[in-house]
PDB file with SEQRES, HELIX, SHEET and CRYST1 records, atoms N, CA, C and O in Angstrom:
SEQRES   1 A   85  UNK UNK UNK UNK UNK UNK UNK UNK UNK UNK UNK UNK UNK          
SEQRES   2 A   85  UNK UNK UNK UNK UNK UNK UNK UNK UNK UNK UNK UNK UNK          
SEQRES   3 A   85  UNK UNK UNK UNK UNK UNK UNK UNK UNK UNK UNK UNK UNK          
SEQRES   4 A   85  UNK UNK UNK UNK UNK UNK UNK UNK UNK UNK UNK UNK UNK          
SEQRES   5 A   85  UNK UNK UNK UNK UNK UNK UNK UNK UNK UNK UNK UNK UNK          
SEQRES   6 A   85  UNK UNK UNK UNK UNK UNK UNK UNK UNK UNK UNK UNK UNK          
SEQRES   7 A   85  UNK UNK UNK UNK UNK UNK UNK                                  
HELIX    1 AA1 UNK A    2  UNK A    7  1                                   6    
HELIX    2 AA2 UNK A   14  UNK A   22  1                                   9    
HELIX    3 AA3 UNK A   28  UNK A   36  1                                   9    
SHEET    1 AA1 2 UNK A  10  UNK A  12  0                                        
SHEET    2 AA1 2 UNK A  77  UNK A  79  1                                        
SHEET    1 AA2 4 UNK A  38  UNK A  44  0                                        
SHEET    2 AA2 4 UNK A  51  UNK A  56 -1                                        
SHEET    3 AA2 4 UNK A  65  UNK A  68 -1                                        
SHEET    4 AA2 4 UNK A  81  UNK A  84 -1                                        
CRYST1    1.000    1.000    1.000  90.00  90.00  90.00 P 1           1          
ATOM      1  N   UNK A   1      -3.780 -24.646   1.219  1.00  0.00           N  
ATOM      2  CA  UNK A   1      -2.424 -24.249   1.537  1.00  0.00           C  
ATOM      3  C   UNK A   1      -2.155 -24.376   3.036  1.00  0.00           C  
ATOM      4  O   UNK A   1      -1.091 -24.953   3.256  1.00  0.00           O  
ATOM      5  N   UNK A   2      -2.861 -23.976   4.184  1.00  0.00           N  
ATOM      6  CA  UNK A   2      -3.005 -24.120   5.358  1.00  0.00           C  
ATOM      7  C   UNK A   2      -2.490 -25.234   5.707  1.00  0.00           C  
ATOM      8  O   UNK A   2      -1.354 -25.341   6.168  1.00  0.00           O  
ATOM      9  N   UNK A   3      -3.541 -26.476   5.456  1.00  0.00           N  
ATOM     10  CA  UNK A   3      -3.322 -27.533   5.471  1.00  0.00           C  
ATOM     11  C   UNK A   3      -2.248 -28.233   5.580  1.00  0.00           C  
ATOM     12  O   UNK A   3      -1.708 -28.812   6.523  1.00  0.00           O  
ATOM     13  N   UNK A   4      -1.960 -28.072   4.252  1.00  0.00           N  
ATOM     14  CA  UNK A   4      -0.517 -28.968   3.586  1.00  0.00           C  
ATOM     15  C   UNK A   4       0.690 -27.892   4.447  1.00  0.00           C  
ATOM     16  O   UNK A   4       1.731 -28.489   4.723  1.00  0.00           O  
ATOM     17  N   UNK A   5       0.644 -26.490   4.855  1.00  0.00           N  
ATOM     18  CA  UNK A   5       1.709 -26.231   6.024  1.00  0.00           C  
ATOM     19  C   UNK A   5       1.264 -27.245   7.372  1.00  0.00           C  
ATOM     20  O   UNK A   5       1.819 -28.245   7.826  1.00  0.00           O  
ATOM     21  N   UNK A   6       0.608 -26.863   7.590  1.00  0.00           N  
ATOM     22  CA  UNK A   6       0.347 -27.680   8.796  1.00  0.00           C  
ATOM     23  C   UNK A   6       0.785 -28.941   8.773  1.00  0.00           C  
ATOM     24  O   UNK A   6       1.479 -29.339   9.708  1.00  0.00           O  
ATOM     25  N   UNK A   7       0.435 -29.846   7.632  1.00  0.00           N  
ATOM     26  CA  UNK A   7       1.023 -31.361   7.288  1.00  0.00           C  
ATOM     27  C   UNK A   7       2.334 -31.056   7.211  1.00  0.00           C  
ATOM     28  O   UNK A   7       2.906 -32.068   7.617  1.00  0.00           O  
ATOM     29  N   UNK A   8       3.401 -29.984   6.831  1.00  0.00           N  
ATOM     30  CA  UNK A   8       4.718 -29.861   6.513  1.00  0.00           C  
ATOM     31  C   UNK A   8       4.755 -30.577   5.631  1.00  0.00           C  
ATOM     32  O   UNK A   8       5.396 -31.585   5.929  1.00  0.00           O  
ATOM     33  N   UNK A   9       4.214 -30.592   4.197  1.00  0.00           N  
ATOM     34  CA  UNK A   9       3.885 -30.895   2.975  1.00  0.00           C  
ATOM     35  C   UNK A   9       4.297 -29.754   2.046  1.00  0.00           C  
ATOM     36  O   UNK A   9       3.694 -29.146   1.161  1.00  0.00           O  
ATOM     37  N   UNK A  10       5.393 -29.680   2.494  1.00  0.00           N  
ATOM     38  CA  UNK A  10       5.998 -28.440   1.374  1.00  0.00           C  
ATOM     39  C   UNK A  10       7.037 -28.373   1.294  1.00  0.00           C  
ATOM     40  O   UNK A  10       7.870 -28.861   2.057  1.00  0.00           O  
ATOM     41  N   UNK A  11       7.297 -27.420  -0.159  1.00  0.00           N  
ATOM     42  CA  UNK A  11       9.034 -27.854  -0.730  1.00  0.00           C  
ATOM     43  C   UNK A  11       9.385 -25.925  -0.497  1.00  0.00           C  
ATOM     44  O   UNK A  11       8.905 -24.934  -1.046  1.00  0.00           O  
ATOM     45  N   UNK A  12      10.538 -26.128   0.685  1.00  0.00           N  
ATOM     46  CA  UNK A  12      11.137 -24.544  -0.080  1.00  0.00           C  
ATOM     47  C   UNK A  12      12.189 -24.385  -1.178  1.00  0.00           C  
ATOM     48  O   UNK A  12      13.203 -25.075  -1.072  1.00  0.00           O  
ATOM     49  N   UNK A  13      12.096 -23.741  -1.990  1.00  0.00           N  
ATOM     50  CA  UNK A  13      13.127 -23.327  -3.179  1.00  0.00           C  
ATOM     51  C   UNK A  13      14.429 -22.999  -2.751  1.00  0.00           C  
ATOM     52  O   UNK A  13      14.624 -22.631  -1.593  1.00  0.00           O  
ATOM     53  N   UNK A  14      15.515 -23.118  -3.739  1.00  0.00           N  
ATOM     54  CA  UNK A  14      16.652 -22.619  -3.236  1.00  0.00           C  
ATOM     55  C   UNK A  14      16.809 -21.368  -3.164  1.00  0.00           C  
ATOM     56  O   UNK A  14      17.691 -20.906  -2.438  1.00  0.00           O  
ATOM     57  N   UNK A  15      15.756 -20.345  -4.108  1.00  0.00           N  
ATOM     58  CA  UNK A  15      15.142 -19.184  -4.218  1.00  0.00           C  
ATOM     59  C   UNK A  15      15.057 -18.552  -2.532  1.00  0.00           C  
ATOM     60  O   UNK A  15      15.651 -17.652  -1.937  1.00  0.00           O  
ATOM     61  N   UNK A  16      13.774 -19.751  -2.081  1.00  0.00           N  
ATOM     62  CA  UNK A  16      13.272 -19.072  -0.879  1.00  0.00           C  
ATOM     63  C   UNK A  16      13.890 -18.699  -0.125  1.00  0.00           C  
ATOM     64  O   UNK A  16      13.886 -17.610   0.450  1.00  0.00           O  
ATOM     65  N   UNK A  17      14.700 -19.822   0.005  1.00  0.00           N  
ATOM     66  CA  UNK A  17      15.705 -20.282   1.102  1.00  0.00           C  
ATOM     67  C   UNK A  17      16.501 -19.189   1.283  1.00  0.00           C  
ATOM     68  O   UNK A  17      16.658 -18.646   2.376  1.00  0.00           O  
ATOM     69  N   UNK A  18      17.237 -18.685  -0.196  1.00  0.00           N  
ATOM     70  CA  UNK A  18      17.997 -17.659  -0.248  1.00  0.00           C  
ATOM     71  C   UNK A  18      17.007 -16.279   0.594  1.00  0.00           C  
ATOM     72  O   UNK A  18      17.294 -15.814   1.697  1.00  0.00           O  
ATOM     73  N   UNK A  19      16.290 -16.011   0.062  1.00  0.00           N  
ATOM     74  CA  UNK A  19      15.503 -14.458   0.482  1.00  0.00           C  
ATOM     75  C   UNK A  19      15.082 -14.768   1.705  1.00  0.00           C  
ATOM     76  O   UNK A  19      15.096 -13.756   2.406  1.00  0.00           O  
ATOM     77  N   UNK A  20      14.669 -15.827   2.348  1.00  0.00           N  
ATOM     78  CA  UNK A  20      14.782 -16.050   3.689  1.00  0.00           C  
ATOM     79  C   UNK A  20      15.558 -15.609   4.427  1.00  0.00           C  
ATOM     80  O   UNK A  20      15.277 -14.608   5.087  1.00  0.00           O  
ATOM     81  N   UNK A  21      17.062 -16.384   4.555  1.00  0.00           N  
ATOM     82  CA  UNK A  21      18.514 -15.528   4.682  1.00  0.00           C  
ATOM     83  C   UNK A  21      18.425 -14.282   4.690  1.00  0.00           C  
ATOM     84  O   UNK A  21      18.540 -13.528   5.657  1.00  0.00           O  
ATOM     85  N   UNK A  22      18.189 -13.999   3.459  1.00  0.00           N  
ATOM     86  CA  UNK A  22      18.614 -12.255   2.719  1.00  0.00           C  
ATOM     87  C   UNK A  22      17.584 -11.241   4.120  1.00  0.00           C  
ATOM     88  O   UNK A  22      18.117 -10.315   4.732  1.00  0.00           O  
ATOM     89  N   UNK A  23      16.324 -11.616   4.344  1.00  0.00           N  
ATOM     90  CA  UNK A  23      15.591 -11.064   5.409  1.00  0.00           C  
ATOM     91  C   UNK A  23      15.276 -11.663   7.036  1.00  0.00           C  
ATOM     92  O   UNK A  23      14.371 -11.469   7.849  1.00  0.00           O  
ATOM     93  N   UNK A  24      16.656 -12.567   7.022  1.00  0.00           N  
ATOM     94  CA  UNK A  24      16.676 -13.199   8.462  1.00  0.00           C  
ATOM     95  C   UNK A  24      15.366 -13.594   9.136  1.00  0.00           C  
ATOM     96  O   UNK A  24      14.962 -13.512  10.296  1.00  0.00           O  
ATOM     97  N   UNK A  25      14.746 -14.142   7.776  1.00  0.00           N  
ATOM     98  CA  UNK A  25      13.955 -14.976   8.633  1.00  0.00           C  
ATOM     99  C   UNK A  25      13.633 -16.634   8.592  1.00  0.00           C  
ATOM    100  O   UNK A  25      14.278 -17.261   7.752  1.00  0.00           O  
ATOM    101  N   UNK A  26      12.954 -17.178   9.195  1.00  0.00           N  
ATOM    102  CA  UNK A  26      12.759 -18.594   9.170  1.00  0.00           C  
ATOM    103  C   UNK A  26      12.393 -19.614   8.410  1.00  0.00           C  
ATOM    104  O   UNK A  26      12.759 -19.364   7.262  1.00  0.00           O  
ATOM    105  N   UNK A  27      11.789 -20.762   8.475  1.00  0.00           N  
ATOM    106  CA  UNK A  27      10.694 -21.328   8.388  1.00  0.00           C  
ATOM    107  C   UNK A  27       9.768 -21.134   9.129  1.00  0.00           C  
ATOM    108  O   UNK A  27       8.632 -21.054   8.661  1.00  0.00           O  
ATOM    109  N   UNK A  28       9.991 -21.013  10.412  1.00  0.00           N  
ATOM    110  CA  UNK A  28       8.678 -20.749  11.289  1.00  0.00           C  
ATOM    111  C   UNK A  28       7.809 -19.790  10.635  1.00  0.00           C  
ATOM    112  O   UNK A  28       6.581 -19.811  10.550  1.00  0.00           O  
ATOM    113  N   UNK A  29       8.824 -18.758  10.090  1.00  0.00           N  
ATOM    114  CA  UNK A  29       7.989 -17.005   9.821  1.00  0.00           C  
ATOM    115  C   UNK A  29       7.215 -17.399   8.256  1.00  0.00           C  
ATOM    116  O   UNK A  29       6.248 -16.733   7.888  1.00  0.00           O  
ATOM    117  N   UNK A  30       7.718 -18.459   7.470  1.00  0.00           N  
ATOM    118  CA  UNK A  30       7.562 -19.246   6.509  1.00  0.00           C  
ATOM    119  C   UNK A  30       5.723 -20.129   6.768  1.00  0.00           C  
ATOM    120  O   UNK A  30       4.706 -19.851   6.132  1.00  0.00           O  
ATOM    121  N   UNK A  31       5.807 -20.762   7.442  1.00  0.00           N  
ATOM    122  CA  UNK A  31       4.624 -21.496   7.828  1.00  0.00           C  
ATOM    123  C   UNK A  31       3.938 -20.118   8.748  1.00  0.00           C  
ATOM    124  O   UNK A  31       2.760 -20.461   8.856  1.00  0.00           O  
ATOM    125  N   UNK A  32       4.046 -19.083   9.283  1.00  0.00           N  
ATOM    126  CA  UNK A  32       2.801 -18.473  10.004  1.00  0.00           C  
ATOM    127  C   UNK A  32       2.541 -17.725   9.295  1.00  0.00           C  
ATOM    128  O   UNK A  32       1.397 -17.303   9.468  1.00  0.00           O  
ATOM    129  N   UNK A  33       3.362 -17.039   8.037  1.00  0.00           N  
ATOM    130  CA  UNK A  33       2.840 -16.144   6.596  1.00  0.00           C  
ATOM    131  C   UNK A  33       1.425 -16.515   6.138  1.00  0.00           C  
ATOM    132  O   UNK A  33       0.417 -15.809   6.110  1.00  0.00           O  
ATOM    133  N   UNK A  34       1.653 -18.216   5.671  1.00  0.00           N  
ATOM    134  CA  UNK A  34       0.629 -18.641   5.405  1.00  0.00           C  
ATOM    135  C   UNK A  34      -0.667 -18.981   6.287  1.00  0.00           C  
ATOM    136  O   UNK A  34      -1.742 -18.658   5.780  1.00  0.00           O  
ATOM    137  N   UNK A  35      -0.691 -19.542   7.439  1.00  0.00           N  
ATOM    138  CA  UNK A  35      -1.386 -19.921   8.565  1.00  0.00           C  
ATOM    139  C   UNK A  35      -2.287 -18.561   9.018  1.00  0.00           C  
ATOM    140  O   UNK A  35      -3.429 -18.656   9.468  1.00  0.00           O  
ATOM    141  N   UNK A  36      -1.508 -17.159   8.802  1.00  0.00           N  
ATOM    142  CA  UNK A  36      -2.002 -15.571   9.345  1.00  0.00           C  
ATOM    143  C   UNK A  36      -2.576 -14.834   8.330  1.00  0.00           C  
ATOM    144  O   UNK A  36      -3.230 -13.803   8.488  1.00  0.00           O  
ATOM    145  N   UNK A  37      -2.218 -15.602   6.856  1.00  0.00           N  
ATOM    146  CA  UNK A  37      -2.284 -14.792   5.802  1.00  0.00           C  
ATOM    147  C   UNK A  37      -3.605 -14.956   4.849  1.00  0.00           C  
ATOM    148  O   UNK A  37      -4.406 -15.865   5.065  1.00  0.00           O  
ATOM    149  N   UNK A  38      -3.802 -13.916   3.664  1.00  0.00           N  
ATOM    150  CA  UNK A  38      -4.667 -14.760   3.076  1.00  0.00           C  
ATOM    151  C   UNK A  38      -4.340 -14.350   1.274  1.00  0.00           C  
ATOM    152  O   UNK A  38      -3.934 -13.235   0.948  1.00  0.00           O  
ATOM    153  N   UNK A  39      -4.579 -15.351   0.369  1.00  0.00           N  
ATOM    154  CA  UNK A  39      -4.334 -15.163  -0.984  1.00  0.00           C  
ATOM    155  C   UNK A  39      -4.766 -13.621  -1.418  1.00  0.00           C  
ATOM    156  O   UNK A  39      -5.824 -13.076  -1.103  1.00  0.00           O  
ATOM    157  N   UNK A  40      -3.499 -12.939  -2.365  1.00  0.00           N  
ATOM    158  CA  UNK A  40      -3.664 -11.260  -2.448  1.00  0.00           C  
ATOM    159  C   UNK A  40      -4.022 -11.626  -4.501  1.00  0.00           C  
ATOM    160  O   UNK A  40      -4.701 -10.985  -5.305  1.00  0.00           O  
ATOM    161  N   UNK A  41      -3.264 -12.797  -4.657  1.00  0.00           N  
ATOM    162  CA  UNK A  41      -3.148 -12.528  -6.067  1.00  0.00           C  
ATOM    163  C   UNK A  41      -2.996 -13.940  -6.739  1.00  0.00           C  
ATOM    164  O   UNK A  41      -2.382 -14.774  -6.073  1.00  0.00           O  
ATOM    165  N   UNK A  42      -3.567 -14.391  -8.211  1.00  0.00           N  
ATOM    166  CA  UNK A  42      -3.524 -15.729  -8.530  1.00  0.00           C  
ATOM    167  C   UNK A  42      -2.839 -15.300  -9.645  1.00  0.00           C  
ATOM    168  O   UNK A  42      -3.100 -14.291 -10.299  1.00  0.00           O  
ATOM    169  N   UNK A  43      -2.037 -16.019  -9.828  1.00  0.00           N  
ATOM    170  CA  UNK A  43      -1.506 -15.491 -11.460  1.00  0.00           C  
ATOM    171  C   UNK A  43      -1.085 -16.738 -12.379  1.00  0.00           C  
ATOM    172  O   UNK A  43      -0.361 -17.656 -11.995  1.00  0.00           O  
ATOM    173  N   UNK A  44      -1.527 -16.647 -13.364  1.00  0.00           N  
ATOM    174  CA  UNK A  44      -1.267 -17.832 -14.732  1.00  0.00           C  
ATOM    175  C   UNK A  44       0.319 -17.956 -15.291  1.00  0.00           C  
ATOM    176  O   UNK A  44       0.872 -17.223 -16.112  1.00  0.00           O  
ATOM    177  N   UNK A  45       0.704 -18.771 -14.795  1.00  0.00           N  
ATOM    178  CA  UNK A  45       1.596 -19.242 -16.218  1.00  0.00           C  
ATOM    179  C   UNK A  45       1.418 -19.031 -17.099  1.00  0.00           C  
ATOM    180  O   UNK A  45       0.327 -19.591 -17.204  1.00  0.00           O  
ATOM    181  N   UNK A  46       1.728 -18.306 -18.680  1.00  0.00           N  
ATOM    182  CA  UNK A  46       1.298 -18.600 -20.027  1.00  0.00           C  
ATOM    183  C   UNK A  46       2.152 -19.691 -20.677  1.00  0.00           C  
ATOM    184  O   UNK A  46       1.851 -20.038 -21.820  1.00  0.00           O  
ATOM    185  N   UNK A  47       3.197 -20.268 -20.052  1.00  0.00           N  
ATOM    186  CA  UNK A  47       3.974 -21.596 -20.672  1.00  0.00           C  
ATOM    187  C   UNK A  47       3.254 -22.759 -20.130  1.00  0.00           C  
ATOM    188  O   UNK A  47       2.543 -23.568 -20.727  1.00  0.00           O  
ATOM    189  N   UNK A  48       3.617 -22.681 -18.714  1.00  0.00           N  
ATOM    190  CA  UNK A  48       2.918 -23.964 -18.068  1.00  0.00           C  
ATOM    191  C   UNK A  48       1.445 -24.190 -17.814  1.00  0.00           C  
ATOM    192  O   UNK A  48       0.892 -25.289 -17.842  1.00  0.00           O  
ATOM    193  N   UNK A  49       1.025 -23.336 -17.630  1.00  0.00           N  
ATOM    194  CA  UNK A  49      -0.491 -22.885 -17.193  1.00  0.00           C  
ATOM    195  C   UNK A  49      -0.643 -23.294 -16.045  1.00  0.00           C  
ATOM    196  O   UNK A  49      -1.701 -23.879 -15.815  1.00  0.00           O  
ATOM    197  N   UNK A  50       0.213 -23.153 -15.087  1.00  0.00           N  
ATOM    198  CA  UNK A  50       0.180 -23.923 -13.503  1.00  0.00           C  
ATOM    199  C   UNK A  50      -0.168 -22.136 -12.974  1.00  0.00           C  
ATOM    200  O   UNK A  50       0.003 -21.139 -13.675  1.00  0.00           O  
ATOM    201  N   UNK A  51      -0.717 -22.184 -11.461  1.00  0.00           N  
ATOM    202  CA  UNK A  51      -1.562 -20.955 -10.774  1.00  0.00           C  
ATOM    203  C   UNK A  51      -0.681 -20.648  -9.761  1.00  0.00           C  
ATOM    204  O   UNK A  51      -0.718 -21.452  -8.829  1.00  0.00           O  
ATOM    205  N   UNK A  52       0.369 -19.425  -9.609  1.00  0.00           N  
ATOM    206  CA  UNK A  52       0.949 -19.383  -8.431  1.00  0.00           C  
ATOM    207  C   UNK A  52       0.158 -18.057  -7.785  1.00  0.00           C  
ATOM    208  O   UNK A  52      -0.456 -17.100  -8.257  1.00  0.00           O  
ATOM    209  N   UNK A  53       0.560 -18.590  -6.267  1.00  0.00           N  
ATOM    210  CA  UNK A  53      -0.267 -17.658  -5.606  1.00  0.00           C  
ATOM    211  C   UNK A  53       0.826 -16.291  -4.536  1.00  0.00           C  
ATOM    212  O   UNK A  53       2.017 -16.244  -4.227  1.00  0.00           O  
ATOM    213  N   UNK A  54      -0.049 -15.624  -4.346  1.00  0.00           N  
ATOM    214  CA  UNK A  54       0.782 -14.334  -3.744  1.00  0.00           C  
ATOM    215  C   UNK A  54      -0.597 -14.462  -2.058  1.00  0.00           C  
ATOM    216  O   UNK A  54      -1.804 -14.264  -1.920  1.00  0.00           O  
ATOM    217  N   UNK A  55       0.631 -14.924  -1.082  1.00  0.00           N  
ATOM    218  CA  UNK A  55      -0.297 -14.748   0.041  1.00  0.00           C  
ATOM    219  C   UNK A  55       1.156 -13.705   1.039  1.00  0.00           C  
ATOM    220  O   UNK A  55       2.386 -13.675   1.090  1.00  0.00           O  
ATOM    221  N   UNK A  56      -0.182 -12.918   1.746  1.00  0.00           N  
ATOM    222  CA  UNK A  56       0.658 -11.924   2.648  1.00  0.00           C  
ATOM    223  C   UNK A  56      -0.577 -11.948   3.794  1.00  0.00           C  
ATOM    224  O   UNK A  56      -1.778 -11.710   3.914  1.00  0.00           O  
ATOM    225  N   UNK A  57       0.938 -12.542   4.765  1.00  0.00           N  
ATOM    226  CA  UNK A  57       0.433 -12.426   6.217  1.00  0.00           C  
ATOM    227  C   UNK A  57       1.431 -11.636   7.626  1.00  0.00           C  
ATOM    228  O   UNK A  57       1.470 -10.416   7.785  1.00  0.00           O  
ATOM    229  N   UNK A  58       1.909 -12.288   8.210  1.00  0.00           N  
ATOM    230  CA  UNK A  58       2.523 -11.981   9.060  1.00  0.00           C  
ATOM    231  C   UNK A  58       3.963 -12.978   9.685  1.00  0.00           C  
ATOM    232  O   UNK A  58       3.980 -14.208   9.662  1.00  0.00           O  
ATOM    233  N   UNK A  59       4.714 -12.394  10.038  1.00  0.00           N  
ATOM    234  CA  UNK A  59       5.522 -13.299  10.429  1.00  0.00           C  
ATOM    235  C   UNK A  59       5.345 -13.843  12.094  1.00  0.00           C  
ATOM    236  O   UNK A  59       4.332 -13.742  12.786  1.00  0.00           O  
ATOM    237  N   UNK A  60       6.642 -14.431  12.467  1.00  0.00           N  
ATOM    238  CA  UNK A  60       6.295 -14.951  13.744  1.00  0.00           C  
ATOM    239  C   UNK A  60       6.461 -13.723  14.673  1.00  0.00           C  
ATOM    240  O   UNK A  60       5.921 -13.824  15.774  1.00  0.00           O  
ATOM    241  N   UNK A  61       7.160 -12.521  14.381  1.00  0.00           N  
ATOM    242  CA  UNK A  61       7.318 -11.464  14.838  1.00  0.00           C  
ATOM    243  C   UNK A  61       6.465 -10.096  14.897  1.00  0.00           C  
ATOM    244  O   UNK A  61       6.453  -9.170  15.708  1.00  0.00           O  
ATOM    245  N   UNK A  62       5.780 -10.342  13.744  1.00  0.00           N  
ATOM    246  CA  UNK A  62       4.379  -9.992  13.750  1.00  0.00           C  
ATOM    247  C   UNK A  62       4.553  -8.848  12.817  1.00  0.00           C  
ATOM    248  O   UNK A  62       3.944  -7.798  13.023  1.00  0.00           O  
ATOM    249  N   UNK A  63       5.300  -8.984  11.864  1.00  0.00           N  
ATOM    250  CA  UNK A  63       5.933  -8.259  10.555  1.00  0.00           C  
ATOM    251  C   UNK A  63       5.272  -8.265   9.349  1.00  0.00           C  
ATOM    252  O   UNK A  63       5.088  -9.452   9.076  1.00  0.00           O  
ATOM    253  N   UNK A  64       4.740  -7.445   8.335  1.00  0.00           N  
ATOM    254  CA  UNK A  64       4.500  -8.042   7.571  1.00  0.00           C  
ATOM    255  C   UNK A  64       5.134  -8.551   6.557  1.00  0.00           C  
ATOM    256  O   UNK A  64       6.295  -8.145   6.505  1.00  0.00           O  
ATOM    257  N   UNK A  65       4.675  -9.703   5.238  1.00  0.00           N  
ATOM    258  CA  UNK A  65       5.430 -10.113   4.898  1.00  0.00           C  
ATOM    259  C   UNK A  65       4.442 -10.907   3.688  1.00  0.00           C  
ATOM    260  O   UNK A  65       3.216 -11.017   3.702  1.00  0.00           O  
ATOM    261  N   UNK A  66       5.397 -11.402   2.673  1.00  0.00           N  
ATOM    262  CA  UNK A  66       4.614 -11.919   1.379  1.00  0.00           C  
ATOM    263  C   UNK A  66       5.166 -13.028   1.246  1.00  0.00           C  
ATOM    264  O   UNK A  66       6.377 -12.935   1.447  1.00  0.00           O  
ATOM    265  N   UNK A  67       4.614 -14.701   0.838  1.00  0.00           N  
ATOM    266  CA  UNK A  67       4.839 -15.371   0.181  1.00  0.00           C  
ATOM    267  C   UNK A  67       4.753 -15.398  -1.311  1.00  0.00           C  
ATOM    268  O   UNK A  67       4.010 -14.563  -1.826  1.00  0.00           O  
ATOM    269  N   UNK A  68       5.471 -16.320  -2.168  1.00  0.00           N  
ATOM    270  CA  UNK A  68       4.364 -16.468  -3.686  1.00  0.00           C  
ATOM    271  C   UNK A  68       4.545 -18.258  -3.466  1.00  0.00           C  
ATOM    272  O   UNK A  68       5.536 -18.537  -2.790  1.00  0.00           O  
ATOM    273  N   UNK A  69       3.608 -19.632  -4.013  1.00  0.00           N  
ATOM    274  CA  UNK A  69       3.248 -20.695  -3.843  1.00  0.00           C  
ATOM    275  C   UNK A  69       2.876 -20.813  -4.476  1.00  0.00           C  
ATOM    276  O   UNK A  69       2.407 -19.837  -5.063  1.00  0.00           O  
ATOM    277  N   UNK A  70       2.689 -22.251  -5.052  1.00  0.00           N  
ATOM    278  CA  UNK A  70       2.309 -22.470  -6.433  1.00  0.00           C  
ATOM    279  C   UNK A  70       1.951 -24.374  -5.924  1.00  0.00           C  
ATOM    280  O   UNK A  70       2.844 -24.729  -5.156  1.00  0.00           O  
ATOM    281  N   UNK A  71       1.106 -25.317  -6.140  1.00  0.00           N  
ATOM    282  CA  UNK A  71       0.737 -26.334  -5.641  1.00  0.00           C  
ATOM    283  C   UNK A  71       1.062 -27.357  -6.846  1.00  0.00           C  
ATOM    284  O   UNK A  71       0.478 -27.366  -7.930  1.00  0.00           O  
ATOM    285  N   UNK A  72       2.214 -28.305  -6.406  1.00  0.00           N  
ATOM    286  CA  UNK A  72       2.951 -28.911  -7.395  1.00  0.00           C  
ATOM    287  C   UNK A  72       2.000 -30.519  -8.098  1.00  0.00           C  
ATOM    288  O   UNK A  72       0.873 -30.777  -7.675  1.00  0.00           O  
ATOM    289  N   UNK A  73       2.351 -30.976  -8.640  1.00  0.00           N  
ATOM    290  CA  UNK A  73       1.649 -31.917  -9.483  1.00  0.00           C  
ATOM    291  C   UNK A  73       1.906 -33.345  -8.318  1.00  0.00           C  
ATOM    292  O   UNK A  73       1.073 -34.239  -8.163  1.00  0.00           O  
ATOM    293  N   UNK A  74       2.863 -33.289  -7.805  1.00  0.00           N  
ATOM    294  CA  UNK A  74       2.983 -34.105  -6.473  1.00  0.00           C  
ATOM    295  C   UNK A  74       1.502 -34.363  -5.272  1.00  0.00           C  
ATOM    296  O   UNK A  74       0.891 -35.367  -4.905  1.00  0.00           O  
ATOM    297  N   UNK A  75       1.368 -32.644  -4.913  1.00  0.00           N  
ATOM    298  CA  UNK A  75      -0.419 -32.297  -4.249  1.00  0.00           C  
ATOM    299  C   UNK A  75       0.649 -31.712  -3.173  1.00  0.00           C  
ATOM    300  O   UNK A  75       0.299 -31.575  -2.001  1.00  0.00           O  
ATOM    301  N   UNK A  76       2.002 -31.359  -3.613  1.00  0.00           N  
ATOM    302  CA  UNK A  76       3.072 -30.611  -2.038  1.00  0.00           C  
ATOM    303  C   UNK A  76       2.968 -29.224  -2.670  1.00  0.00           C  
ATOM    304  O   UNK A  76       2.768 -28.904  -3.842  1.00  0.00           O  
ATOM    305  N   UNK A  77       3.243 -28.172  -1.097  1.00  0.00           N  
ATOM    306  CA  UNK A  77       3.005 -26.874  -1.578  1.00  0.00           C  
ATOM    307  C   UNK A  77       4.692 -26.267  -2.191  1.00  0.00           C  
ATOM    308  O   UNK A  77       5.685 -26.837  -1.738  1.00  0.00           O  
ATOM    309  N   UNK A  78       4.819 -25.462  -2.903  1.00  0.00           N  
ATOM    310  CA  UNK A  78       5.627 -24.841  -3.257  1.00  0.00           C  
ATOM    311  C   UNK A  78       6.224 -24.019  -3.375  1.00  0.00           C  
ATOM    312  O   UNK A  78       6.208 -23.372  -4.422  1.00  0.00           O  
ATOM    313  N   UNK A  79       7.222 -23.622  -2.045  1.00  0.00           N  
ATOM    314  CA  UNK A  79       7.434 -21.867  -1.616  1.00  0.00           C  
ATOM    315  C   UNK A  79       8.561 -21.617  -2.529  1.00  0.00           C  
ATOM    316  O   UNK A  79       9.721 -22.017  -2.440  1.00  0.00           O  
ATOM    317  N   UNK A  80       7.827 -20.646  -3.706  1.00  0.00           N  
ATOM    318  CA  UNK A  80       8.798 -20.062  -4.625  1.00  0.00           C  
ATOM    319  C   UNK A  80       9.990 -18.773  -4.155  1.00  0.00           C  
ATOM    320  O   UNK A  80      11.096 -18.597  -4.665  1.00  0.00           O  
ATOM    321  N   UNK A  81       9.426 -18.073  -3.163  1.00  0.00           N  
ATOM    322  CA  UNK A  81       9.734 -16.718  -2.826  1.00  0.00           C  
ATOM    323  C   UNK A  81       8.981 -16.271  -1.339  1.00  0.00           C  
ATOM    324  O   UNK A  81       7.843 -16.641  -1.051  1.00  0.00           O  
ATOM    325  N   UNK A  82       9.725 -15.519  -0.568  1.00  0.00           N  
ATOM    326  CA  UNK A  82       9.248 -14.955   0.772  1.00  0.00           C  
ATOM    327  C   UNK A  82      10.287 -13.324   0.486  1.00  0.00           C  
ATOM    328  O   UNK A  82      11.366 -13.128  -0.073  1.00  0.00           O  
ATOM    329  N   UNK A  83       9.461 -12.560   1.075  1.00  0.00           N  
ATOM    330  CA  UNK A  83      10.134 -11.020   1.269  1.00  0.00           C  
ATOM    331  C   UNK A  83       8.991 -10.025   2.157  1.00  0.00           C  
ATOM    332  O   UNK A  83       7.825  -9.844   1.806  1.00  0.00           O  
ATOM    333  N   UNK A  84       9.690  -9.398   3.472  1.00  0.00           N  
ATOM    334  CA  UNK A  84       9.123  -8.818   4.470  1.00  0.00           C  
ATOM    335  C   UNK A  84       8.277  -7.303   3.234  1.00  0.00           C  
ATOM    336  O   UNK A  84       8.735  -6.859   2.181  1.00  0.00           O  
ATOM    337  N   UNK A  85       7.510  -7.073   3.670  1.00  0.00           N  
ATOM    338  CA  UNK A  85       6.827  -5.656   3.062  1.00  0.00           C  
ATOM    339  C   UNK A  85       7.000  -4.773   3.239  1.00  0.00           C  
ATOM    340  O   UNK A  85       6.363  -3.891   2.663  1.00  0.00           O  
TER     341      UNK A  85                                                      
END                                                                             
């Protein structure tokens, strides 16, 4: 996941995008969640059987804060959701 932020190999949702807004924060605060953070939770699909993940790190402000990501069939990351803690 690191990685592929670092590559800017990732899709945000219109989801994210929204709760981003909703908690005035970035992309920046978006990419250092993950970069500061580390996986809290893996959870299964029972339709798709695809693995989304729950990482909580920090923002650029030094806030805390949760992603959820999920790694698409493409090999791009997938920011489903962001919300401060």
């Amino acid at each position: 996941m690191r990685q592929l932020t670092l590559e800017q190999r990732y899709i945000v949702t219109a989801h994210a995008d929204d709760e981003m807004n909703a908690d005035d924060l970035t992309v920046y605060d978006l990419e250092r969640i993950v970069l500061t953070g580390s996986i809290v939770e893996r959870q299964k699909d029972e339709t798709t059987f695809e693995y989304k993940y729950r990482v909580c790190g920090q923002t650029v402000d030094g806030l805390a804060a949760e992603i959820a990501a999920k790694l698409s069939v493409t090999g791009k990351l997938v920011f489903i959701t962001i919300y401060l803690l």
